[in-house]
TORDO-425866 format. One record per atom (N, C-alpha, C): residue in one letter; atom name; residue number from 1; x, y, z. Coordinates in steps of 0.2 Angstrom, whole numbers, always signed. Layout:
! TORDO-425866
PT  kolkol  tiza  tike      x      y      z
PT       A    CA   NUM      X      Y      Z
...
! end
This chain:
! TORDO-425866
PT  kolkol  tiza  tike      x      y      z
PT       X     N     1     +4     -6     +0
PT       X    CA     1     +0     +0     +0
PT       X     C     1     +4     +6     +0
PT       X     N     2     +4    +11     -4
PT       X    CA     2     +6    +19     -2
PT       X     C     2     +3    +23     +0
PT       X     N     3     +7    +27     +5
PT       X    CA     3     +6    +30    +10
PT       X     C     3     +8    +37     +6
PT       X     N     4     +5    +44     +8
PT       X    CA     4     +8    +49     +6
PT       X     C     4     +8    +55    +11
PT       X     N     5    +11    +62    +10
PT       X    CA     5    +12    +66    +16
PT       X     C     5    +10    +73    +12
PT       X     N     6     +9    +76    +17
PT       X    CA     6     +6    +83    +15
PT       X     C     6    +10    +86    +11
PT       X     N     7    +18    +84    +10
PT       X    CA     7    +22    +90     +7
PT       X     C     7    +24    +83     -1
PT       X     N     8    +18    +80     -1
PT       X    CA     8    +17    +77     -9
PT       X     C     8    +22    +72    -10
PT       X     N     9    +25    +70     -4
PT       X    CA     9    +29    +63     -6
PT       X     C     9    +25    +56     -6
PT       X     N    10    +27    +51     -8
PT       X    CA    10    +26    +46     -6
PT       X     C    10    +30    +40     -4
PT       X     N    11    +26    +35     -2
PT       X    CA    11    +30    +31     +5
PT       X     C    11    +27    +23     +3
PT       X     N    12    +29    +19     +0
PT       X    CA    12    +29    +13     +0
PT       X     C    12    +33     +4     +3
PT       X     N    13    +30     +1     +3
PT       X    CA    13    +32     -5     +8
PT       X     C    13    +36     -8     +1
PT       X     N    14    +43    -12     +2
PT       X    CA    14    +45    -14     -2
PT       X     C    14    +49    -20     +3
PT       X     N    15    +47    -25     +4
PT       X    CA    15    +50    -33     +8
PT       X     C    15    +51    -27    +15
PT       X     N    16    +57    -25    +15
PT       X    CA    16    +61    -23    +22
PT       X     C    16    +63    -17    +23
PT       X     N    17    +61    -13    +18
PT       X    CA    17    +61     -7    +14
PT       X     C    17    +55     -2    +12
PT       X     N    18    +57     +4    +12
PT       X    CA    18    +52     +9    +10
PT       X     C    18    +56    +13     +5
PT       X     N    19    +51    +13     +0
PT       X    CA    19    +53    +15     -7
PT       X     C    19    +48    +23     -8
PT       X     N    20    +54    +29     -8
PT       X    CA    20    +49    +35     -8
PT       X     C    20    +52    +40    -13
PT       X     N    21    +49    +44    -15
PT       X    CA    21    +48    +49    -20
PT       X     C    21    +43    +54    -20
PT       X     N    22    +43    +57    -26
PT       X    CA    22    +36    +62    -25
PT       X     C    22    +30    +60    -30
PT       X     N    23    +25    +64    -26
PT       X    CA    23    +20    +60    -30
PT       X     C    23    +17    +60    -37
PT       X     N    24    +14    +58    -40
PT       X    CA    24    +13    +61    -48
PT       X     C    24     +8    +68    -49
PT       X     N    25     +7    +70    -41
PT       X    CA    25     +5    +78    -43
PT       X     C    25     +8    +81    -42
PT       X     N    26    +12    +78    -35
PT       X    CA    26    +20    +85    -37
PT       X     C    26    +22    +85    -43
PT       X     N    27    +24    +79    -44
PT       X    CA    27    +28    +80    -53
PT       X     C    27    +24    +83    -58
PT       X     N    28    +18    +84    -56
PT       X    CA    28    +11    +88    -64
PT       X     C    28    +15    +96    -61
PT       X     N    29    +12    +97    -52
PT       X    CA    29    +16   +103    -51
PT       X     C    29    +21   +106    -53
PT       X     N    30    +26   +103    -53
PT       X    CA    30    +33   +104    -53
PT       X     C    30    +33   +106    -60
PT       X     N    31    +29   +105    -64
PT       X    CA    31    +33   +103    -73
PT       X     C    31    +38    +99    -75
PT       X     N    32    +43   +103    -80
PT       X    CA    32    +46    +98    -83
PT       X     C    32    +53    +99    -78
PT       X     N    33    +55    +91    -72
PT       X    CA    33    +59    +92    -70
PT       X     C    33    +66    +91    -73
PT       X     N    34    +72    +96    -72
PT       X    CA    34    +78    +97    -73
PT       X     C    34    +85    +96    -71
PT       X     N    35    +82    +94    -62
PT       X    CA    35    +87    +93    -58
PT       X     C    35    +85    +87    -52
PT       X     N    36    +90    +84    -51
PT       X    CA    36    +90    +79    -45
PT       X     C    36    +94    +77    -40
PT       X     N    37    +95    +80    -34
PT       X    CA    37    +98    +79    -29
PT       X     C    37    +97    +74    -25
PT       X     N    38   +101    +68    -23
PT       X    CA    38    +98    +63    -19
PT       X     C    38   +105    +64    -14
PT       X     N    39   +101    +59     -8
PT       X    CA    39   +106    +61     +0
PT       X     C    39   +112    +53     -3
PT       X     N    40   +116    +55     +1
PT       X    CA    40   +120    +47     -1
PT       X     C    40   +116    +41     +4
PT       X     N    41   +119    +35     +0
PT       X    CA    41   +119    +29     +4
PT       X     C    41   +122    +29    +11
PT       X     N    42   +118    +28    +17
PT       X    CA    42   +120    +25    +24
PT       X     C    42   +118    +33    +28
PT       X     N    43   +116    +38    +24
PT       X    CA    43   +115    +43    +29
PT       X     C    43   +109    +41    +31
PT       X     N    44   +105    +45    +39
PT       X    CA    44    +99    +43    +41
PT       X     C    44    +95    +51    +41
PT       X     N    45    +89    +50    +41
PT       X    CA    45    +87    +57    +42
PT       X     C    45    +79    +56    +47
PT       X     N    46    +76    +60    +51
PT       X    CA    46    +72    +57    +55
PT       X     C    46    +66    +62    +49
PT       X     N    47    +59    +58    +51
PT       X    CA    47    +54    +61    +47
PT       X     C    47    +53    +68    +46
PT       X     N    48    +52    +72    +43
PT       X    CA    48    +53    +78    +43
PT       X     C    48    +58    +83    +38
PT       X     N    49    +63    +80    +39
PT       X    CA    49    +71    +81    +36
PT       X     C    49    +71    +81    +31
PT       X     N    50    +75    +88    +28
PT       X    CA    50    +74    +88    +21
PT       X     C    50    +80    +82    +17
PT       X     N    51    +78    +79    +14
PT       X    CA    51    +82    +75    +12
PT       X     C    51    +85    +73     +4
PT       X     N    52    +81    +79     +1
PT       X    CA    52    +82    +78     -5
PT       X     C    52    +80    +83    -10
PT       X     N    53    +83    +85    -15
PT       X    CA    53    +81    +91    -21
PT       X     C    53    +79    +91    -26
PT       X     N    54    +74    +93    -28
PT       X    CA    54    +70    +93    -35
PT       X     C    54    +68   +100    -36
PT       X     N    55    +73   +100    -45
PT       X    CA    55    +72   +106    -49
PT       X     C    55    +67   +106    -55
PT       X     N    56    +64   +111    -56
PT       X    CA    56    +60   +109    -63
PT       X     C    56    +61   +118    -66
PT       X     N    57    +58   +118    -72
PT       X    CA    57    +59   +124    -74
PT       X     C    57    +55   +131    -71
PT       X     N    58    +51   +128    -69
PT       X    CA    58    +46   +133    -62
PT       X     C    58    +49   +133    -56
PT       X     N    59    +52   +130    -54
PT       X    CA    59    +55   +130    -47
PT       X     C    59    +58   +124    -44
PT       X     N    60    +62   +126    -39
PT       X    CA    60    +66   +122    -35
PT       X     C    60    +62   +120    -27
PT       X     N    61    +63   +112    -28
PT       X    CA    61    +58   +111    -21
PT       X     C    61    +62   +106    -16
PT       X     N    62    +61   +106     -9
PT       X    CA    62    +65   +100     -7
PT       X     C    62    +60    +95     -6
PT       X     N    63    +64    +89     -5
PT       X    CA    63    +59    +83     -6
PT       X     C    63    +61    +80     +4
PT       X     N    64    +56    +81     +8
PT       X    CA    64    +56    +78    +15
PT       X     C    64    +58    +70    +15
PT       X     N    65    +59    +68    +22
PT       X    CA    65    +58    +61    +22
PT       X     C    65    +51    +58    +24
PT       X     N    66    +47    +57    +23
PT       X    CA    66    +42    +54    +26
PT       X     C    66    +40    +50    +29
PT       X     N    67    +48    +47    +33
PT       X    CA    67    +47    +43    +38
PT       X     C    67    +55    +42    +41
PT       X     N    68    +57    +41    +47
PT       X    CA    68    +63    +41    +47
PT       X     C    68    +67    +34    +48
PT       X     N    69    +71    +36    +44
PT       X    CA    69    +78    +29    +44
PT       X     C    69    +83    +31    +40
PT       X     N    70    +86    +26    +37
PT       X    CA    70    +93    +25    +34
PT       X     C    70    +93    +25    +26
PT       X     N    71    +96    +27    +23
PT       X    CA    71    +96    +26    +15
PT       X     C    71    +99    +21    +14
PT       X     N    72    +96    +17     +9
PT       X    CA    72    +99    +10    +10
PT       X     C    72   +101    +10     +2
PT       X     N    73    +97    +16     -3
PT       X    CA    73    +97    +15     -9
PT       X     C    73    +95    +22    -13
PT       X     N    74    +98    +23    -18
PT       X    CA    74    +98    +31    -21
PT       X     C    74    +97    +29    -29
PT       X     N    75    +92    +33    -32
PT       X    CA    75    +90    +28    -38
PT       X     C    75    +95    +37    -43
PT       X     N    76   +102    +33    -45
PT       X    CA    76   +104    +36    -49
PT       X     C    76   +101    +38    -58
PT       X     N    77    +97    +36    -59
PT       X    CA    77    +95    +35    -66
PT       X     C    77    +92    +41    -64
PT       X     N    78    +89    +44    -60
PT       X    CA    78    +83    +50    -61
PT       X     C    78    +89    +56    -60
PT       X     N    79    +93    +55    -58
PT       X    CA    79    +99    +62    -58
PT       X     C    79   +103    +61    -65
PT       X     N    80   +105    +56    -68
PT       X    CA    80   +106    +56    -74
PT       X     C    80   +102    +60    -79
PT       X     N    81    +96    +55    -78
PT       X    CA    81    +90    +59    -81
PT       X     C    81    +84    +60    -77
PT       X     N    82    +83    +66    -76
PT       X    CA    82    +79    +69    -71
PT       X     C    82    +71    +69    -74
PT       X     N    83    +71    +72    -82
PT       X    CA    83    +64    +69    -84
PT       X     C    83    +60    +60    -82
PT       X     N    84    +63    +58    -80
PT       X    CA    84    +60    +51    -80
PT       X     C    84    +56    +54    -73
PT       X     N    85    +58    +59    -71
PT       X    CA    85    +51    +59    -63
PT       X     C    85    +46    +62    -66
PT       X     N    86    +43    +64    -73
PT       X    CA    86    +38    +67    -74
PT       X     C    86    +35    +61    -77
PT       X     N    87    +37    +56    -81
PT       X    CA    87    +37    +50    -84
PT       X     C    87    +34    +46    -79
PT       X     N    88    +37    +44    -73
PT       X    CA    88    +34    +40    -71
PT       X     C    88    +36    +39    -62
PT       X     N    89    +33    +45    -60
PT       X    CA    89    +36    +47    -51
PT       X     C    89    +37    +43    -49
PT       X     N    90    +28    +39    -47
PT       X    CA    90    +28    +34    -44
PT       X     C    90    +31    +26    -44
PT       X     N    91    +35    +26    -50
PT       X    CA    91    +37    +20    -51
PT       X     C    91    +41    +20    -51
PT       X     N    92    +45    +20    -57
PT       X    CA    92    +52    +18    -60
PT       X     C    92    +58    +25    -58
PT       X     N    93    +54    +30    -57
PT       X    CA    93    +58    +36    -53
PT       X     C    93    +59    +39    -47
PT       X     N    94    +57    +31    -41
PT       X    CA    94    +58    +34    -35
PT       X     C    94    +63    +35    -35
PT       X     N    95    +64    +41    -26
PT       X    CA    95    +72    +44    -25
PT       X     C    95    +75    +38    -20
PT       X     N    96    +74    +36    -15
PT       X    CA    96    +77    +32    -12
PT       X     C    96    +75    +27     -8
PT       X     N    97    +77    +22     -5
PT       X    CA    97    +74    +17     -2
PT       X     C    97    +77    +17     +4
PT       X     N    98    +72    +17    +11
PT       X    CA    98    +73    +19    +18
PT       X     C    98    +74    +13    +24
PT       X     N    99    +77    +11    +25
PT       X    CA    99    +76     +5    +32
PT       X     C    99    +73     +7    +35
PT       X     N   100    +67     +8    +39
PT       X    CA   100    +63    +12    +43
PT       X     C   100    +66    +10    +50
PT       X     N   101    +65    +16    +55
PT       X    CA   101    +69    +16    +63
PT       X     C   101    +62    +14    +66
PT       X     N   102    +57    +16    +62
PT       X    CA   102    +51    +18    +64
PT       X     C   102    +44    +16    +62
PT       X     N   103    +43    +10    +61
PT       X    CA   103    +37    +10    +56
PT       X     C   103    +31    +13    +57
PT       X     N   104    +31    +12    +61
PT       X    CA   104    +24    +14    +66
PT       X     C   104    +23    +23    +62
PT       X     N   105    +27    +28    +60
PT       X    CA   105    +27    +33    +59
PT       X     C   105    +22    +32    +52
PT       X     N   106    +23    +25    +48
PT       X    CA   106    +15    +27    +43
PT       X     C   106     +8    +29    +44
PT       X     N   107     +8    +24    +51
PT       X    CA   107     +2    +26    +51
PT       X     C   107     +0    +33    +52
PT       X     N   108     +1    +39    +54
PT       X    CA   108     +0    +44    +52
PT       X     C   108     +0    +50    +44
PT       X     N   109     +3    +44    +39
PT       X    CA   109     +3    +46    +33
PT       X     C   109     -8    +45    +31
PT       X     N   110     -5    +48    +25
PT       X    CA   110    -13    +48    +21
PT       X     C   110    -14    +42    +14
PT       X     N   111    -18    +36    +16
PT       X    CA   111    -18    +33     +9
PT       X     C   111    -21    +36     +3
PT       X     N   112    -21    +33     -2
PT       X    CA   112    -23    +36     -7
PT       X     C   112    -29    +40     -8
PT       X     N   113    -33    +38     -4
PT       X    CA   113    -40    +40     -5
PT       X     C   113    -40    +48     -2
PT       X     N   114    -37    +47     +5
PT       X    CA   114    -36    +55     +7
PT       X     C   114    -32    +58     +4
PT       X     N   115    -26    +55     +1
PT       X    CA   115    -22    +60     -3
PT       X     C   115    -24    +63     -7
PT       X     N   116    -30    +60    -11
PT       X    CA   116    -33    +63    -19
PT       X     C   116    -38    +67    -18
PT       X     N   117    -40    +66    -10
PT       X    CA   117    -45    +70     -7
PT       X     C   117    -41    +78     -6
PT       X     N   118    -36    +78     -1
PT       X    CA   118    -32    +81     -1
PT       X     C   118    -30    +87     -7
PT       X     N   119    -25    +84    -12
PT       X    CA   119    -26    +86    -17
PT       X     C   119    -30    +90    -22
PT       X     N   120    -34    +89    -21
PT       X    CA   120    -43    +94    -23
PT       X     C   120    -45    +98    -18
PT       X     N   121    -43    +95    -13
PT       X    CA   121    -44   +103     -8
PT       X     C   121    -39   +108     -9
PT       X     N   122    -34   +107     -9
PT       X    CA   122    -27   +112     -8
PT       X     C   122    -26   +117    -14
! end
């Protein structure tokens, strides 16, 4: 199941792992994105934390963690090519994968149903 957070990320189960990026409204908002900063491998950041940076031609945003742990994994192909996060955020364009400190910290995300609720409100 995916989870997402008010500043438009999202948070997915992956075995022992959580696989997160932004979500495919942020990337409709952002347009055509042009930059991508990922944190390194083995750094930790707790929820909150800015952890990552996304450029588009309308502006520069940072990307939160939306849950806290360790980066276990940094998806270099979207720094190479940054257009792949408007292709396809939610998939093949996450930014990094998290060992959670914390799991318990999902249950206060929003699942899809509130996020799209969310999203038409904002």
């Amino acid at each position: 199941m995916t989870k997402y957070t008010n500043d438009h990320e999202f948070v997915r189960e992956d075995g022992d792992v959580y696989v997160v990026g932004i979500s495919k409204h942020a990337a409709e908002q952002l347009g055509d994105v042009v930059f991508v900063e990922l944190p390194e491998i083995g750094k930790s950041f707790s929820k909150g934390d800015d952890m990552a940076v996304v450029e588009s031609v309308k502006a520069a945003s940072d990307v939160y963690a939306p849950i806290s742990g360790e980066i276990v994994a940094a998806n270099a192909a979207i720094v190479d090519e940054p257009a792949k996060v408007n292709e396809d955020p939610e998939g093949s364009a996450w930014f990094v994968k998290i060992k959670a400190s914390d799991p318990a910290e999902l249950d206060a995300l929003m699942d899809e149903a509130a996020y799209t609720a969310f999203t038409v409100e904002s």
